[in-house]
C-alpha positions, 0 to 999 in steps of 0.5 A: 605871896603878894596880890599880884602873885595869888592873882595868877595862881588862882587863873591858872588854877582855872584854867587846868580845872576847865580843861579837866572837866571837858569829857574826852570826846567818844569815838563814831562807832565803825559801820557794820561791814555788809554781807555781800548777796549772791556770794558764789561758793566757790568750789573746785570742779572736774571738768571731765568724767574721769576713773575714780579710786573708791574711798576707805571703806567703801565697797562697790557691789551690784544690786542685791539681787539676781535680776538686778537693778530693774527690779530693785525697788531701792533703785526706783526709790532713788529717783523718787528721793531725786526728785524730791531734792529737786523740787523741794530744792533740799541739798541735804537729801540731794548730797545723801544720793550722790555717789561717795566713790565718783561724784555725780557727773553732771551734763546739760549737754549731751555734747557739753561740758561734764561737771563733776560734783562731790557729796559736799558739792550737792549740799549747796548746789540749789543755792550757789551761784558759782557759774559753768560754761556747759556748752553750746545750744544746738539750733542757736549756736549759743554758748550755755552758762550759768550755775547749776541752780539757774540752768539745770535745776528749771529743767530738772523741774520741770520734767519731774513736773510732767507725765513721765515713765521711768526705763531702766537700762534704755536709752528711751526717746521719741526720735532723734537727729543724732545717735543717743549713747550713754557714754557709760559702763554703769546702770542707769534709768531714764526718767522720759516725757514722751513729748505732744501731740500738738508739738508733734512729740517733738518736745519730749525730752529725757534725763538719764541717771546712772545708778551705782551701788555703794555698800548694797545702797544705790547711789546717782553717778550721772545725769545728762539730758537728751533732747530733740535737736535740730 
């Protein structure tokens, strides 16, 4: 092999060393993809009360016991234990309350919409921000929507909140415009503020629960509120 020849093995040579010593670039690392906030959970709801077939193995009885349910203490026990997934906004306990058979019909409005929430539903109720049109506000005329957490939940609080009687089977208020009925066959409880005297006890104010018993255990099937209107 002559000099010239040696010449242009030995450039060759390197050149296709140089290019083999230069590392293969590394790819950018792909950004996380960011959780969204507020995710709604959404899930399926019943927008009216309706008959519901009872579960496999579930057996609806009356209270235990010959006077009934005013004067079970499981009854009583049962709002109190309602009233401590409210204010400690646990859905774990709230979802153990709910009635296995129907749900729990929910209305904000005695006139509103009836929202139907599953023992699945209540374990994420003080946290979903899936919203509900639930009526329109006497006086204002306003359409009232927004989730459980954001509407009903502040009212629920805040009657736990204050001095209240509990009044089984009655509908139990401080003078109304409107006729109250409880638009159910079932037992319920109503959990009263009887209102101010400085307001002229136009604020009272009263949620009625239902209560039915599943498997000679009390459980909630309804909750609407009543009001003074104008």
């Amino acid at each position: 092999m002559n000099t010239k020849s040696l010449l242009i093995f030995f450039i060759g040579f390197a050149l296709l060393a140089g290019c083999a010593s230069r590392a293969t670039p590394t790819p950018a690392p792909v950004p996380p993809t960011a959780v969204a906030a507020n995710t709604a959970v959404p899930f399926p709801l019943t927008l009216t009360p309706e008959a519901v077939t009872p579960l496999p193995g579930v057996t609806l009885t009356a209270a235990p016991n010959v006077s009934g349910i005013c004067s079970d203490p499981q009854a009583t026990a049962l709002i109190n234990s309602f009233k401590t997934a409210v204010l400690n906004s646990d859905g774990m306990l709230l979802s153990s309350l709910i009635s296995p058979t129907r749900g729990m019909d929910v209305a904000f409005l005695r006139d509103g919409t009836v929202i139907t929430y599953t023992p699945e539903h209540g374990k994420f109720l003080f946290e979903t921000t899936f919203e509900v049109d639930w009526g329109v506000m006497p006086g204002s005329g306003l359409a009232k929507s927004g989730s459980f957490h954001d509407v009903v939940v502040p009212e629920l609080v805040k009657a736990f909140n204050q001095p209240y009687t509990l009044h089984c089977n009655e509908l139990k208020h401080g003078g109304a415009t409107y006729e109250l009925e409880w638009p159910y066959e079932g037992d319920f409880y109503s959990v009263h503020f009887p209102g101010t005297e400085a307001n002229g006890n136009l604020d009272w104010h009263t949620w009625v629960v239902g209560v039915e018993y599943v498997n000679n255990k009390p459980t909630i099937y309804a909750l609407m509120q009543f009001f003074w209107e104008p």
